[in-house]
N, C-alpha and C positions, 0 to 999 in steps of 0.2 A: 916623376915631376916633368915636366910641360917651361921648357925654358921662353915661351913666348908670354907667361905668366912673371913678366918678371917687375922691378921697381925701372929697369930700365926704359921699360915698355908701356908700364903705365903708373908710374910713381910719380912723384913720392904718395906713400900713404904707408899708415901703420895698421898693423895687425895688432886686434884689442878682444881679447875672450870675455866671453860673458857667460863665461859656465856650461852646466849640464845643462843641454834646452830637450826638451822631450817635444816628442811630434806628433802632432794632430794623427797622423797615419799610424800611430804605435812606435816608429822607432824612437830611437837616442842620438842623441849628439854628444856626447863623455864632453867634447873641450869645445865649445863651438864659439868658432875665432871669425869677425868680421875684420877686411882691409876697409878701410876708412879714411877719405883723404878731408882737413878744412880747410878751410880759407877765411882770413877775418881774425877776428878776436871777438869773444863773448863778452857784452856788456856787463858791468857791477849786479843787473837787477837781472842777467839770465835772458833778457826781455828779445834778444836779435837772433835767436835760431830759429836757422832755415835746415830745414832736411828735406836733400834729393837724393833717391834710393834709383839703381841701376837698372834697365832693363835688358830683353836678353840680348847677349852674348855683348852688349855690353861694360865699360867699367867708367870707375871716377875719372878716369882722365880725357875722355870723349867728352865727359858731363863739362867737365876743366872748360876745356878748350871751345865748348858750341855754346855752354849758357852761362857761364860767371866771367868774371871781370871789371875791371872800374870803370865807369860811368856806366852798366851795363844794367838790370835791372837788380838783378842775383848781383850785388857789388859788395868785396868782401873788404871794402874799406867803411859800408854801415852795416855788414852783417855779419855772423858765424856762421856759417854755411859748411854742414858734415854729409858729403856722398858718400853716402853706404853702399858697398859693392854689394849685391845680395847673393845668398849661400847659393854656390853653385856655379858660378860665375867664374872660376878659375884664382880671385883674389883671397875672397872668403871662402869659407871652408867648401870644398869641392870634392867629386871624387877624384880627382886628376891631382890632387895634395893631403887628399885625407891619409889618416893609419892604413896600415895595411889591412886589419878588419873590417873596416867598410871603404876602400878602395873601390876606384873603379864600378864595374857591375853590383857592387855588394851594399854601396851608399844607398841609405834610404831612403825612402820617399817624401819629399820637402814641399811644404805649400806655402800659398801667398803668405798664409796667416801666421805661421813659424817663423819667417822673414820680419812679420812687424814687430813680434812678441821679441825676437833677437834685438831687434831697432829700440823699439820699450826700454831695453835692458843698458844697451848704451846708453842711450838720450837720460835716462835717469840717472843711474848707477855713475855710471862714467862720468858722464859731463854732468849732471845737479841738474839738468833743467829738467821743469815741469812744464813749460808751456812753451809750444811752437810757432813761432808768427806764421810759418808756412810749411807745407809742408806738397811740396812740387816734385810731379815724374811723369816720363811719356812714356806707353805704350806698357808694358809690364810694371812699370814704375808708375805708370796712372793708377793700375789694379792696386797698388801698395797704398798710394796714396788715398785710393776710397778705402781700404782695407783700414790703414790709423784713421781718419775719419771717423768710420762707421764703430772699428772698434775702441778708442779712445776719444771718442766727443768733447770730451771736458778739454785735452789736450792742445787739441787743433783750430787753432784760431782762422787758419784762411786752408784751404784747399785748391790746388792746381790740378786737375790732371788732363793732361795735353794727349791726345791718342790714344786711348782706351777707355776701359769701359767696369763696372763694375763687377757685373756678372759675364760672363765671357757664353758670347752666342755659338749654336752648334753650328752655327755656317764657319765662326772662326775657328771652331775646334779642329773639324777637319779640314781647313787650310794646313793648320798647326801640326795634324797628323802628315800631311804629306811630307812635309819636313821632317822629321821624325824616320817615316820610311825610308827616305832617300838615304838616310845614314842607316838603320840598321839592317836594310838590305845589302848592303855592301857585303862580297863576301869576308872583306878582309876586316872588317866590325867582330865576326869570331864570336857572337853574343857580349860582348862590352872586353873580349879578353885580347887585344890587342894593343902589340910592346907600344908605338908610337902613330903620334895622329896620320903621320904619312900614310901607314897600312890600310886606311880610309879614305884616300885622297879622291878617291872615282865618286864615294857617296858625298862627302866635303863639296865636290863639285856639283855634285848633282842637286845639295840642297841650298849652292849657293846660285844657281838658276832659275832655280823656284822663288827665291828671293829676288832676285832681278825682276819674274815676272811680276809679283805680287809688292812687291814692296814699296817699286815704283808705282805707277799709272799709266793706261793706255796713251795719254796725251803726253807725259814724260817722254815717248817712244814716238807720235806722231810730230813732237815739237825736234826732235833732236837735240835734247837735252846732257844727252853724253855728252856730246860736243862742246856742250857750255862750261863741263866739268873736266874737261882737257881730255877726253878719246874721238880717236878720228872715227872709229868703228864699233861699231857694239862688241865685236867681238874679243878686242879691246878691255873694252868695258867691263864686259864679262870674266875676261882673264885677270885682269890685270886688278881692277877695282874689288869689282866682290868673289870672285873665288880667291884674289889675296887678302881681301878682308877675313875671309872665314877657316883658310884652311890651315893657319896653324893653329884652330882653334881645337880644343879636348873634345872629340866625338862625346863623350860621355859629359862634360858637363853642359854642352847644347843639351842634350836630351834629359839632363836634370830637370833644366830651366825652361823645354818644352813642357813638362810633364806638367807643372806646376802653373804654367800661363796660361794649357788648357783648361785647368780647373779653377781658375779662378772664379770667388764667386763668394761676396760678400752677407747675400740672400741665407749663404748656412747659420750666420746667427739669429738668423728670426724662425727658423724653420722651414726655409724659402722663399719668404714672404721678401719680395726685393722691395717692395713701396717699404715694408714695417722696417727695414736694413737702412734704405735710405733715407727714412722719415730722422733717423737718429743722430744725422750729423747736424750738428750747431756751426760747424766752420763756415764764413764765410766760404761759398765754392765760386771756380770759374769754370765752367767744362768746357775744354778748348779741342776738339778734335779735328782734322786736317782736311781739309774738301777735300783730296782726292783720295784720299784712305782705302784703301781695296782692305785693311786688316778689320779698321773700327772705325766704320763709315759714318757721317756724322750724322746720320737716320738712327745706329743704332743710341749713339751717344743722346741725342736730344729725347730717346723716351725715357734713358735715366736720370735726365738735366731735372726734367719735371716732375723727378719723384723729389728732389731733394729741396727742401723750402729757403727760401730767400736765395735761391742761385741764379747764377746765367749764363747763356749759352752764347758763346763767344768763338766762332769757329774759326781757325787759321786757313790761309786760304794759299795754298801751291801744287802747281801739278807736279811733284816730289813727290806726293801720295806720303804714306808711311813714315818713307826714310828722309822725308824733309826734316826728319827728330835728329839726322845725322848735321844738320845746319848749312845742307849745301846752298840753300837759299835764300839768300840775304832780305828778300821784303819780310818771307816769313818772321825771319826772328826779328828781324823789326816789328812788327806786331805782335808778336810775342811779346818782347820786351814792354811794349807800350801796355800788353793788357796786365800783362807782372805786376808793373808801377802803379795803375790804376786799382789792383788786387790789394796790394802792399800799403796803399794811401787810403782802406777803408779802416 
């Protein structure tokens, strides 16, 4: 167990099983437990759930803290709003907490689509509701978000997804791989058999560089944008920011929710047909991706926009790149918020 996984860290939230879930790839899940944080109360008619699902590395309480609150758009004084940490993630089921038989190296292989069918299971089971007013996430959490969409139409009355993309492109894949290397190159990774994430601390760093460079934008770096975020120096920046962001993080369940982000790709329900995948959502969409996105640039986003009928293309606009999803930047989510409300009021 991984004590940076903790309630302390990123709670309150509760842990809710939803069973046996079997896996697109062949394996099992025996108890497969999502941490789950709300906010709000559910109306009499069911009518006010919002679900925001996690992206990677990571949890409800990021989500907490950059996108809910009152008078905000996500405001959990007119809504039920349930983040679902997704499997892999350190909260829900992970290898870094799972049984000792699929621990670690041994946990199987998870995809987007096992994430919604777990979400399915909640959203119904759990909580009674059938229909979602919304159903919002960036970047891995967009992929989720087209995923209920595409796979539950009837369901999803509006769609958000902020920084991603439905089918995930080979230029982003091996971005994704570079990440991936940076941790399982380490010698002290062991092939996933190592006591504590410290024994990775060189790959941890090395893959929280890669995210510096990529995550941001080159204009993030020409503006001197650290500085706006309180570091005098990149190096700084570097240190302090995102390699402490990343590195008490489970080498293994990064590389879970690597695996799984590379493949996303809603296309496998039509046969690959990504126009016949997208032709099938009914939700209202907004596809909001980030001008300066080095991940899911908003060229790739806008040839999906226009597979999906009656949507629109609403791009957020900061040289943040990426991780403007983290809310370092206040116009953004003002805009954001503003396209929420306008989403929320059709």
């Amino acid at each position: 167990m991984n004590s940076y996984y903790s309630q302390e860290n990123h709670g309150p939230f509760e842990t809710i099983s939803v069973g046996r879930l079997e896996l697109e790839e062949g394996g099992v899940l025996d108890d497969c437990t999502l941490a789950v944080a709300t906010y709000g109360e559910l109306n009499a008619n069911k009518t006010n759930a919002i679900l925001i699902p996690t992206w990677y590395s990571g949890s409800s309480k990021i989500m907490e803290q950059a996108y809910i609150g009152r008078g905000r758009a996500l405001d959990p004084q007119r809504y039920f709003i349930m983040v679902v940490n997704q499997i892999g993630n350190g909260l829900s089921l992970s290898p870094s907490n799972a049984p000792a038989d699929i621990a670690g190296p041994r946990f199987p292989r998870v995809r987007i689509g096992d994430d919604v069918r777990a979400q399915h299971r909640l959203v119904t089971r759990h909580f009674g509701i059938e229909r979602l007013a919304l159903v919002v996430g960036g970047s891995m959490g967009a992929q989720q978000t087209y995923e209920w969409a595409v796979r539950y139409p009837d369901m999803v009355e509006r769609a958000a997804p902020i920084a991603g993309t439905a089918r995930n492109t080979e230029h982003d894949f091996l971005f994704a791989e570079t990440l991936v290397e940076a941790i399982t190159t380490d010698p002290g990774y062991r092939d996933g058999h190592y006591a504590a994430a410290g024994e990775v601390a060189a790959g941890l760093r090395r893959h929280a560089k890669l995210w510096t460079v990529m995550g941001w934008s080159t204009e993030f770096f020409r503006c001197g944008r650290h500085r706006a975020l309180g570091f005098n120096t990149m190096d700084e920046f570097v240190d302090n920011f995102m390699t402490g962001y990343f590195s008490p993080m489970d080498p293994g369940n990064l590389l879970c929710m690597a695996w799984k982000w590379q493949r996303g790709d809603v296309s496998r329900h039509c046969g690959g047909d990504l126009a016949a995948a997208l032709g099938r959502i009914q939700a209202k969409t907004f596809v909001m991706p980030i001008s300066h996105d080095m991940f899911f640039p908003p060229s790739d986003c806008l040839v999906e926009q226009q597979l999906i009928r009656g949507s629109e293309f609403h791009p957020l606009t900061s040289v943040d790149g990426h991780l403007a999803l983290f809310g370092t930047d206040a116009d953004c989510m003002a805009e954001l918020d503003a396209r929420l409300r306008e989403l929320l009021a059709l």
